[in-house]
C-alpha positions in Angstrom: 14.5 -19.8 6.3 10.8 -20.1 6.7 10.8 -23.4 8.3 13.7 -21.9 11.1 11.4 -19.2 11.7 8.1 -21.5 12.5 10.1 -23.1 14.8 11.3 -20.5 16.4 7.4 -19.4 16.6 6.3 -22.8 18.0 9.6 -22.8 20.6 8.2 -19.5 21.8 4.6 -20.9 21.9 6.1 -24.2 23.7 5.4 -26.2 21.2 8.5 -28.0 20.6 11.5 -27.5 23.1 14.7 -25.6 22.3 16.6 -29.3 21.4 14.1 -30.0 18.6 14.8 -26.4 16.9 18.0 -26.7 16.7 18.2 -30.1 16.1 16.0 -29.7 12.4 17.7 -26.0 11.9 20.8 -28.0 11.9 19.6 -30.7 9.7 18.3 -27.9 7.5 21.3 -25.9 7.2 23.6 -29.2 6.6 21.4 -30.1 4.2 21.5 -27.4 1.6 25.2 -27.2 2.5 25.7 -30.6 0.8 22.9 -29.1 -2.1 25.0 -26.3 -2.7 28.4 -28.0 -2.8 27.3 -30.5 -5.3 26.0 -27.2 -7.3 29.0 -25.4 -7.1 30.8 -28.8 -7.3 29.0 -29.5 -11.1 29.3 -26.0 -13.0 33.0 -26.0 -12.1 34.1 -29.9 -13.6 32.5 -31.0 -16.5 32.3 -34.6 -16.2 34.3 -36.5 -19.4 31.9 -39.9 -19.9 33.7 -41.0 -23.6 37.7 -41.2 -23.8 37.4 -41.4 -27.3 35.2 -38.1 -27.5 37.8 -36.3 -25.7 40.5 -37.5 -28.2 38.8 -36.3 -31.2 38.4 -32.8 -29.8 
């Protein structure tokens, strides 16, 4: 959230142009979109690495 509103900061001094903000907000937002699914994605399906552990249980 920071790092969106820097940007936005050096859009408005003319630092970088309005293509390069959203271009890294973008990459920012996909990014802890994938993060967050392969959270979500871990706590719900508890991975089974032995067939024979799962037997005995």
């Amino acid at each position: 959230m920071l790092v969106i509103v820097l940007l936005a900061a050096f859009f408005a001094v003319g630092y970088y142009n309005l293509t390069a903000v959203e271009l890294i907000a973008a990459v920012l937002i996909f990014s802890w979109i994938i993060v967050f699914l392969r959270t979500a994605g871990s706590v719900t399906a508890p991975a089974v690495t032995d067939g024979a552990s799962a037997e005995a249980s």
